[in-house]
N, C-alpha and C positions, 0 to 999 in steps of 0.2 A: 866833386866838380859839377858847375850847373850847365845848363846849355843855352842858347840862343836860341830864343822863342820866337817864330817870324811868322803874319799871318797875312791874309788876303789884306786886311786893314792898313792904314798909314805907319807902321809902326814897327819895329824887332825891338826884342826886352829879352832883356837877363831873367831868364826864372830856373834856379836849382831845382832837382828832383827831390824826394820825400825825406822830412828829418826824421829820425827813430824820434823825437819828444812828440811829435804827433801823430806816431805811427797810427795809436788808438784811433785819432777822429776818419783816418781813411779805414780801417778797418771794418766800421757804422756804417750805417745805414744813413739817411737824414730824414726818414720817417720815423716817427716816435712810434714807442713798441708801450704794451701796455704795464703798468705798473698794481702791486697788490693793494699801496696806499693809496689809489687815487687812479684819476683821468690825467693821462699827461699833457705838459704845458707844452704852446710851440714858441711862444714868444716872453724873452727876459723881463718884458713889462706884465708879464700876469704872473709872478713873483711878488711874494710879498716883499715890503724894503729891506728887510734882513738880509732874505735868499738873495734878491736882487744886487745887493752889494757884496756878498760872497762871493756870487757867479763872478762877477764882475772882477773883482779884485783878484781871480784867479784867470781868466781868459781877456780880459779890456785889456791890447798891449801898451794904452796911454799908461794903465795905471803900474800893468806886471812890469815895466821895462824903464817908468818913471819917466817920460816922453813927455817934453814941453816944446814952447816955441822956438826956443835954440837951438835943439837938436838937428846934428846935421845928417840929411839924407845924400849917400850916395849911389848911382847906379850907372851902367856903363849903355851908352843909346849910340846909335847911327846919326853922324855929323849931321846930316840933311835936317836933321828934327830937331837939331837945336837954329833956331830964327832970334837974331838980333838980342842973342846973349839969354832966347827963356823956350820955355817947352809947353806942351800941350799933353794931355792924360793920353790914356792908348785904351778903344771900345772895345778891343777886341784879344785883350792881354788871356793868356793859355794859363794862368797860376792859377792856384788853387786856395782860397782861403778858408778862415776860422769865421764864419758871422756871428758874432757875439751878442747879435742884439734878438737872432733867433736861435729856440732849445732844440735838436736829436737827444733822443732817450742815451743814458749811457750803458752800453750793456753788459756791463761789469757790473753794475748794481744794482741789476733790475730781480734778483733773487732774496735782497734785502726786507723787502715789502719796507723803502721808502715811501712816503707821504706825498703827493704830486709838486709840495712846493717846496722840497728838498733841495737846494742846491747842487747835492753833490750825484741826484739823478738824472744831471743834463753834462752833455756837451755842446759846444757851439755849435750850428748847421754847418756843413761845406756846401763852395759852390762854387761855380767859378768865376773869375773877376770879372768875366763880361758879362755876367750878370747881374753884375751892379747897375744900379740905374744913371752911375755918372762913371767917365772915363778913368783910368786909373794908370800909377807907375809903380813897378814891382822895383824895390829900393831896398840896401843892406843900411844898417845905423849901428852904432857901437865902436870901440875902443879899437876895434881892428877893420871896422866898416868900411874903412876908405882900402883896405887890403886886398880885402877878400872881391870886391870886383877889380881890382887891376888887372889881371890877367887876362879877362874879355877887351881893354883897349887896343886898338891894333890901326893900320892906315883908313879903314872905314869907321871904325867905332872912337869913341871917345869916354873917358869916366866925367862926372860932371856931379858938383856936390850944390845941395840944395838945402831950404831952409825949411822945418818941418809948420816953422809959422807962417809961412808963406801958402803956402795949404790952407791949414785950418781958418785963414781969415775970409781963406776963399768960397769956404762952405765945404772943403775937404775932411774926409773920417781914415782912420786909419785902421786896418786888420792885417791879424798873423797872417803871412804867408805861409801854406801849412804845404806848398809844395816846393818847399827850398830844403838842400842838404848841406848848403853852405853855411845854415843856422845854427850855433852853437849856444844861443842866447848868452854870454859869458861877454864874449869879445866881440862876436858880429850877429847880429839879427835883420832877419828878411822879413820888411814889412809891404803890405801895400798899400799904398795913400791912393786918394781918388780928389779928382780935380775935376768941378762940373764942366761941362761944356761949354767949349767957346772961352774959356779961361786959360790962362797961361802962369806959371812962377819962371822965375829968375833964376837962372843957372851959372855956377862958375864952371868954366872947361878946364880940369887938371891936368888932364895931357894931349896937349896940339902940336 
């Protein structure tokens, strides 16, 4: 069960606590440790295109999760933040994510004497989503997605499903939520999308 995340900022968000499939990335460090192959990499673009698309096809949840523009995002937010039927990201959201686009050493295989542009000697960096440089909404998607936040709707809250191409058109990225428990990647997955500033999507309200 996750909890209500509320902070100084405009904003309360659904963020579940830690899933055992990421336990690894929180148990790291997000400095890179040294490797016997090589200098370690911090960034996915100093990969060669091989490793680079390995990484990738193992940690990018567009690709692990097959995430297009149809996909529907749901998450359960405070009536006041939905304006005239759409929403705005949240600066100051408490989850914790996967950045895929930055390498942490992985420390399970740093006794291999992997090569520095091994793929399988990185994990994603964590950090947390206010540390993004654009606002963001922590959102469940999946075959049981719209489930698994009902139970946060209540006479303040509301669930509200969204469109993941509504996002992406707007200069929105998407990463694992890596501090959700309610992820079972099967039937529901907790992602976060980021929405620049000063931007809004469209929202339906499921239950008013």
């Amino acid at each position: 069960m996750g909890n209500i995340c509320s902070s100084g900022g405009s904003h309360h968000v659904y963020s579940p606590p830690v899933s055992p499939r990421h336990s690894a990335y929180s148990a790291g460090t997000s400095s890179p440790v040294g490797h016997a192959g090589g200098q370690p990499l911090t960034s996915v673009y100093q990969l060669s295109h091989e490793a680079r698309s390995a990484f990738l096809n193992n940690h990018d949840p567009m690709i692990v999760f097959d995430l297009h523009a149809e996909t529907p995002l749901y998450r359960t937010t405070h009536r006041k933040y939905v304006k005239d039927g759409r929403i705005a990201g949240n600066p100051e959201s408490c989850a914790r994510i996967a950045l895929h686009e930055e390498l942490r050493s992985n420390p399970y295989t740093q006794h291999y004497n992997l090569p520095a542009d091994d793929h399988r000697a990185y994990f994603p960096k964590q950090i947390r989503a206010s540390e993004l440089p654009d606002p963001s909404l922590n959102v469940m998607t999946g075959p049981m997605g719209r489930q698994a936040i009902g139970s946060y709707a209540d006479n303040n809250h509301v669930a509200v499903e969204m469109r993941l191409g509504d996002f992406l058109e707007k200069g929105g990225k998407v990463y694992s939520d890596v501090s959700a428990v309610a992820s079972d990647e099967e039937t529901a997955t907790a992602l976060i999308v980021t929405l620049p500033k000063g931007k809004k999507v469209p929202v339906k309200v499921l239950d008013d």
